[in-house]
C-alpha positions in Angstrom: 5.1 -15.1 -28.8 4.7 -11.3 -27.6 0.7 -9.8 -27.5 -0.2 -6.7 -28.8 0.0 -4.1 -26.1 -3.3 -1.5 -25.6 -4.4 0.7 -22.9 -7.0 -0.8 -20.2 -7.7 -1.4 -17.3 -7.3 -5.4 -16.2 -11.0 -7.5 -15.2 -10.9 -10.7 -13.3 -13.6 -13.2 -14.0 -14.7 -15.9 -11.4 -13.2 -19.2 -12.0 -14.5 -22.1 -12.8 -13.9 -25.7 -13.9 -12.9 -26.0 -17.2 -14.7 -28.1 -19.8 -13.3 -29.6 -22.9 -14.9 -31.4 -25.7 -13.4 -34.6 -25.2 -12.6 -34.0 -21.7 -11.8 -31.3 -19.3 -8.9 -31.3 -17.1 -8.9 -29.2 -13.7 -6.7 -26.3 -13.4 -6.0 -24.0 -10.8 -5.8 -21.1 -12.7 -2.3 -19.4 -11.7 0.7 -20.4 -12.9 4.0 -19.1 -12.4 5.7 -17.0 -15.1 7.8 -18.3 -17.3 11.6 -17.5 -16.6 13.0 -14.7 -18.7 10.1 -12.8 -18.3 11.5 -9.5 -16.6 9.0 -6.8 -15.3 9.3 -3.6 -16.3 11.4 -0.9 -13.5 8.4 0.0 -12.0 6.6 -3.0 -12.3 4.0 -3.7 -8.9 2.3 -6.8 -9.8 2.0 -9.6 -12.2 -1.1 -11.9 -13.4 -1.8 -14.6 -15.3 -4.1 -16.4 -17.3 -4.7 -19.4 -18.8 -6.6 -20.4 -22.3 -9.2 -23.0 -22.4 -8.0 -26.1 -24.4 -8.9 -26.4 -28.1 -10.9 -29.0 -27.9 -14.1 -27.7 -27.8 -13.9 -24.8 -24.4 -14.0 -21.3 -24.6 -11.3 -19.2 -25.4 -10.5 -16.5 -23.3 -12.6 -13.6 -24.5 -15.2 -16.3 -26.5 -18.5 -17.3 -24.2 -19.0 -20.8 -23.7 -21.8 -23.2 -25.1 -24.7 -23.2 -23.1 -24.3 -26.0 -20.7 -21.2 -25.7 -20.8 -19.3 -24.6 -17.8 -16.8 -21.5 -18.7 -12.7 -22.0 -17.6 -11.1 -19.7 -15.5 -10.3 -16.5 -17.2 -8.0 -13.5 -16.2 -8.8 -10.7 -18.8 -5.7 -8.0 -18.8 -5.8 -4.8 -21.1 -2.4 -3.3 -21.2 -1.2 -0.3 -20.9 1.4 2.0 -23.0 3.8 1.2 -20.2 2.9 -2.6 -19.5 5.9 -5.3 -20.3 4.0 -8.3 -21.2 5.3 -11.9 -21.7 3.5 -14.5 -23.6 5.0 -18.4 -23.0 3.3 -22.1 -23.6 3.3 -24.6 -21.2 3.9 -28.1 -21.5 0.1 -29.3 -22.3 -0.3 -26.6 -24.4 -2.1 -24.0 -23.0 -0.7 -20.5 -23.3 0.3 -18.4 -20.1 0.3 -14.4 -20.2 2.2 -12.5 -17.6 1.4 -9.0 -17.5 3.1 -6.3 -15.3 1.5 -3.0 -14.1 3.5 -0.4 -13.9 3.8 2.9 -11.1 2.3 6.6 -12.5 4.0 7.9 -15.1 7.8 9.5 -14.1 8.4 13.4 -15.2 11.4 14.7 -16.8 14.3 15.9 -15.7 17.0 18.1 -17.1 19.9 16.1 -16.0 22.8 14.1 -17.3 23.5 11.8 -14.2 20.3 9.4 -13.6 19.0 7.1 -16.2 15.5 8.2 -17.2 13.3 6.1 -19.8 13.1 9.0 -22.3 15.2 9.4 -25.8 18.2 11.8 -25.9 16.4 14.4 -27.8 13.0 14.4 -25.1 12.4 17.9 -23.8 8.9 18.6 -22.2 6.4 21.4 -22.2 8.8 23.2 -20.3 11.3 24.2 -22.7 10.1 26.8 -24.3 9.5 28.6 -20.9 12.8 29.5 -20.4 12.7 31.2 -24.0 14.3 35.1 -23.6 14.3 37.7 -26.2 16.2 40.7 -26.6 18.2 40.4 -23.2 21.5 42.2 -24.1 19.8 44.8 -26.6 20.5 48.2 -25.5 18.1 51.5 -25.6 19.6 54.0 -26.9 18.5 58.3 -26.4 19.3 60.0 -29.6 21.1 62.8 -27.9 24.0 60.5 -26.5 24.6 58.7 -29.8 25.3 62.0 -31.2 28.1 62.8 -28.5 29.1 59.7 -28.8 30.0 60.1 -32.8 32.0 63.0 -32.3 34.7 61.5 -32.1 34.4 60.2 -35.7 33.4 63.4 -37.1 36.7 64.7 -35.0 38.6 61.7 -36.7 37.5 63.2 -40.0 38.2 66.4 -39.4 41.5 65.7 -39.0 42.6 63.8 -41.8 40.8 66.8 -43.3 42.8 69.1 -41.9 46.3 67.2 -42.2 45.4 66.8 -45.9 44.7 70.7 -46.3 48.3 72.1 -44.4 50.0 69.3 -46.8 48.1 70.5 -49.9 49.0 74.6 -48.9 53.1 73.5 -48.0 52.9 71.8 -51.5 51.4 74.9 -53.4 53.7 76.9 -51.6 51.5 78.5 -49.8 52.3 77.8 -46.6 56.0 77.7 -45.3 57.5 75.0 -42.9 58.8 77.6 -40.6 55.2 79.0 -40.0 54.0 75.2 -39.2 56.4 74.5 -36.9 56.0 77.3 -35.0 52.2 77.2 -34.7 52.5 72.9 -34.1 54.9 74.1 -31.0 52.9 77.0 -29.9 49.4 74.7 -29.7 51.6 71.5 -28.4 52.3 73.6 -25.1 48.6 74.5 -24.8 47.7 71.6 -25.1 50.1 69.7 -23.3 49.2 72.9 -20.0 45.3 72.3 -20.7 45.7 68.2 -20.4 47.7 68.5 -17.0 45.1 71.3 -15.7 41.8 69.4 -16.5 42.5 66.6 -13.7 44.7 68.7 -11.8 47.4 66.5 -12.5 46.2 63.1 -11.1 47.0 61.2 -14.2 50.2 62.4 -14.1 50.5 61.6 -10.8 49.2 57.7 -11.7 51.1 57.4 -14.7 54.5 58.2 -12.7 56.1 60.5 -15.6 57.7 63.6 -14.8 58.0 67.1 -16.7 61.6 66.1 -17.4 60.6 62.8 -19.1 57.9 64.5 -21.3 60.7 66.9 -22.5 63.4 64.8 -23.2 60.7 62.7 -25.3 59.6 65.8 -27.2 63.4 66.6 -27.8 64.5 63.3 -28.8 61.9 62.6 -31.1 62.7 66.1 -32.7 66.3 65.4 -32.8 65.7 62.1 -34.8 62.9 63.3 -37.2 65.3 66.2 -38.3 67.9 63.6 -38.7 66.4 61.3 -40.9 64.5 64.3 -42.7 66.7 63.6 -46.0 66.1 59.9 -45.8 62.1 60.6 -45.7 62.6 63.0 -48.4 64.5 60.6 -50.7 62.8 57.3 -49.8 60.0 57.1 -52.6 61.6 58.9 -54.9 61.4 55.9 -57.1 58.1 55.2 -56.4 55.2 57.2 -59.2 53.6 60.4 -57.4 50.4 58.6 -58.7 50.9 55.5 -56.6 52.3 57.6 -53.5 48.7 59.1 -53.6 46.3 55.8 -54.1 48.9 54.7 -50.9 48.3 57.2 -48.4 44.4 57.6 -49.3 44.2 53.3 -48.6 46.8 54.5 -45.0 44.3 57.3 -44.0 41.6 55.2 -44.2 42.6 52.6 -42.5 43.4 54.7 -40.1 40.1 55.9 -40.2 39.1 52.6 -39.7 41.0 50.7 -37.0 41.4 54.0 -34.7 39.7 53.6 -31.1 36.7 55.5 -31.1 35.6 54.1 -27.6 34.0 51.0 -28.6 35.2 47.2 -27.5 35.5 45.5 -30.7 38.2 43.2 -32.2 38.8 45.6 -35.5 40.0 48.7 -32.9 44.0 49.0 -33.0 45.6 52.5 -32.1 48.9 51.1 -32.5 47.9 50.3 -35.9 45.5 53.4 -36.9 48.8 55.3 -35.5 51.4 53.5 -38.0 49.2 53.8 -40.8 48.5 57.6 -40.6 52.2 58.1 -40.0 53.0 56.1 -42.8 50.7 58.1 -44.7 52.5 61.2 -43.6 55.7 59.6 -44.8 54.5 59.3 -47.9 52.8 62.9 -48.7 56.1 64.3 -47.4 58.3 62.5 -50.1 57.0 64.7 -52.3 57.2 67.9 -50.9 59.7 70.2 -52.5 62.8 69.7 -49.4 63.6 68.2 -46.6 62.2 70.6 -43.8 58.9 70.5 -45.3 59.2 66.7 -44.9 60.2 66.8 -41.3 58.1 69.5 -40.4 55.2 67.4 -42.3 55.8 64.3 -40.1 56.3 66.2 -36.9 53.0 67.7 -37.6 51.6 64.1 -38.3 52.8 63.4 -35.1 50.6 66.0 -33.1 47.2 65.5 -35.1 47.4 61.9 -35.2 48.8 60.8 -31.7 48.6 64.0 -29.1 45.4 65.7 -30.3 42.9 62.8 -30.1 44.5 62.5 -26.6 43.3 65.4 -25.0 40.5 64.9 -26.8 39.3 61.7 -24.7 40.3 64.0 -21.7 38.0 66.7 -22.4 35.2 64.1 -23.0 35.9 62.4 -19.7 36.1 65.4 -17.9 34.4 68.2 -19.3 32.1 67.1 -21.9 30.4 70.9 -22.6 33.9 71.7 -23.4 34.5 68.1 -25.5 31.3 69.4 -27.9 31.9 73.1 -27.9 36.1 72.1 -29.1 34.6 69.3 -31.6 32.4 72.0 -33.7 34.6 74.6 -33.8 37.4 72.4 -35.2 35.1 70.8 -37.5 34.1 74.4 -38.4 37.7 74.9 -39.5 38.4 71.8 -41.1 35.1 73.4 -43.1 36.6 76.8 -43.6 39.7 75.2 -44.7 38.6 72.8 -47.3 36.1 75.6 -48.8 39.3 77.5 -49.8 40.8 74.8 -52.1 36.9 73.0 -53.0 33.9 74.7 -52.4 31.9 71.0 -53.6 34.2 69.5 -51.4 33.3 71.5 -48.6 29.7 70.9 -49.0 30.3 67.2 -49.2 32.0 67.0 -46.2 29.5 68.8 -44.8 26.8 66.3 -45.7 29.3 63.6 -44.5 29.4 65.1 -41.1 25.5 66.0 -40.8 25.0 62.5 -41.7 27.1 60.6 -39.6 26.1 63.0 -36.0 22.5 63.2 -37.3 21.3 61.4 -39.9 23.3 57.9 -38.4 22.2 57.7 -34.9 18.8 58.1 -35.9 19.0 55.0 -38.1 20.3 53.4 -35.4 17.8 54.0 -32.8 15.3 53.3 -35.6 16.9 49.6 -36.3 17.1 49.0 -32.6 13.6 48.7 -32.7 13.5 45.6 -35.2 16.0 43.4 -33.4 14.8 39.9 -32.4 17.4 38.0 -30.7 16.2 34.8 -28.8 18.4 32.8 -25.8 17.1 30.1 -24.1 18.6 26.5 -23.5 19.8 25.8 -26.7 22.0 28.3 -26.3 26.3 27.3 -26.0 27.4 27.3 -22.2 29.0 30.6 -21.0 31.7 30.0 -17.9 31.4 33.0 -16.1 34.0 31.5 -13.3 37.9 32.8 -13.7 39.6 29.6 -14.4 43.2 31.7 -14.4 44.0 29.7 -11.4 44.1 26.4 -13.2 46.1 27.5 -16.1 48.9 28.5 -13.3 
């Protein structure tokens, strides 16, 4: 049977010969383990000891009778780590092999040696490698607020889209007029884009003058074409519904359009369809078919080409980027007070509160994040593994 372990330290007592009450027999003392008895891994000595019989000697921790000479005795305390083995021998007396073991081994965060700690061990160390906050960003409140520009600019034109289609449907505004002003601020816009790089992303892109043209003609060509088919294509469809439809377009084109940031949500191709879409869908109910093409062709420039030379002003020449972005929010403003004065001062708040009033909060809330990474965290591989998927 197995003793109870305890910590100690193991005491030797002198032998002597061993006394019985009907008779002592002689014994040595040592005795050789019993077989099965394994030592623990870092095991570096074993003892022994033997009990007195029980006829009348001492027992291993029990003094004697005076007179009465004491038996050899080997007194071991164990240890937390001590492997002990307990076995009888053939006359009865009980044997005790105890094993020391080495210092205690340290911990080690690795998966390929064997260590005598559970699955789940960590040490004192663990919480060392504890890191808060490492990919939070500090923001200055000026930069957030040229950075939002180019939602307020977003707005501003859906705003202004909405207001040319609401005065071409009151009738007071007439295609021809649109056209010619969409044409006349296309070239500007198209000379100013080329002149702020002095044509080195032409040069990168590889396209020509020629090409731009005979895109701008052939999209012009195929617009007018199919102007009666955009006119005629929802005329089954309730005005009522046309409008809940192309509020849901814009604002998902609000929503999904690249504002600059690198998130999963951000689609141009998609912000693009939907405003178009939207266009589509306003212009059905316009009172011909020019209004409808000129509608979609002016769709075309405040949805797709303006917010391009928008980016290039902001890359470039960012004075320029914030001076452009409030006076065309100034006009969008001017615009919308002519058909809603509450309107107006709505969108007015709208705008104040997304340049100002939002990057504030944002700074503010920066100031309460707590993010923790330490060990527990998922591993990252950082190496390009391309190569293997070859």
């Amino acid at each position: 049977m197995a003793a109870p372990r305890g910590p100690g330290i193991p005491c030797a007592m002198p032998a002597g010969p061993s006394a019985g009450g009907g008779g002592g027999g002689r014994g040595d003392g040592r005795r050789a383990a019993r077989p099965g008895a394994r030592p623990s891994e870092s095991s570096a000595a074993g003892y022994l000891l033997e009990e007195a019989p029980a006829g009348g000697g001492a027992g291993p921790h029990e003094a004697a009778a005076p007179g009465v000479p004491r038996s050899p005795v080997l007194c071991l305390q164990h240890s937390q780590a001590h492997a002990q083995a307990v076995g009888s021998s053939a006359d009865g007396r009980m044997v005790c092999a105890q094993v020391e073991t080495s210092p205690r081994r340290h911990w080690q965060k690795v998966l390929y040696e064997r260590q005598p700690f559970p699955d789940n061990y960590v040490d004192q160390r663990f919480l060392e490698e504890l890191r808060k906050n490492i990919h939070a960003r500090q923001y200055q409140y000026w930069a957030v607020v040229f950075e939002s520009g180019a939602v307020a600019q977003q707005l501003c034109s859906v705003c202004v889209f909405v207001i040319t289609w609401w005065y071409m449907d009151a009738g007071m505004l007439s295609p021809q007029g649109l056209f010619g002003a969409g044409l006349v601020s296309s070239l500007l816009g198209y000379i100013l884009f080329n002149v702020i790089d002095a044509g080195v992303g032409r040069q990168e892109s590889g396209r020509t003058w020629w090409a731009d043209l005979k895109s701008t003609l052939v999209f012009i060509a195929f617009t007018y074409g199919f102007s009666p088919v955009l006119k005629t294509l929802t005329e089954s469809i309730s005005t009522d519904t046309i409008y809940a439809m192309s509020a849901f377009m814009l604002l998902g084109h609000l929503i999904f359009f690249d504002y600059g940031a690198n998130a999963a949500i951000v689609s141009s191709t998609l912000s693009l369809n939907m405003a178009i879409f939207a266009s589509v869908c306003l212009a059905s109910r316009l009172p011909r078919s020019l209004h409808a093409f000129v509608m979609v062709t002016f769709a075309m420039q405040i949805f797709a080409l303006w917010p391009m030379l928008q980016k290039k002003l902001k890359a470039q020449t960012p004075r320029c980027y914030v001076a452009v972005t409030t006076l065309f929010a100034l006009a969008a403003l001017a615009g919308l007070m002519t058909i809603s004065s509450v309107g107006a001062v709505l969108f007015a708040l709208l705008l104040l509160c997304i340049s100002c009033l939002c990057p504030y909060c944002l700074i503010r809330l920066q100031l309460l994040k707590d993010n923790i990474h330490g060990p527990w965290d998922e591993a990252e591989i950082k190496e390009d593994l391309s190569r293997f998927l070859m």
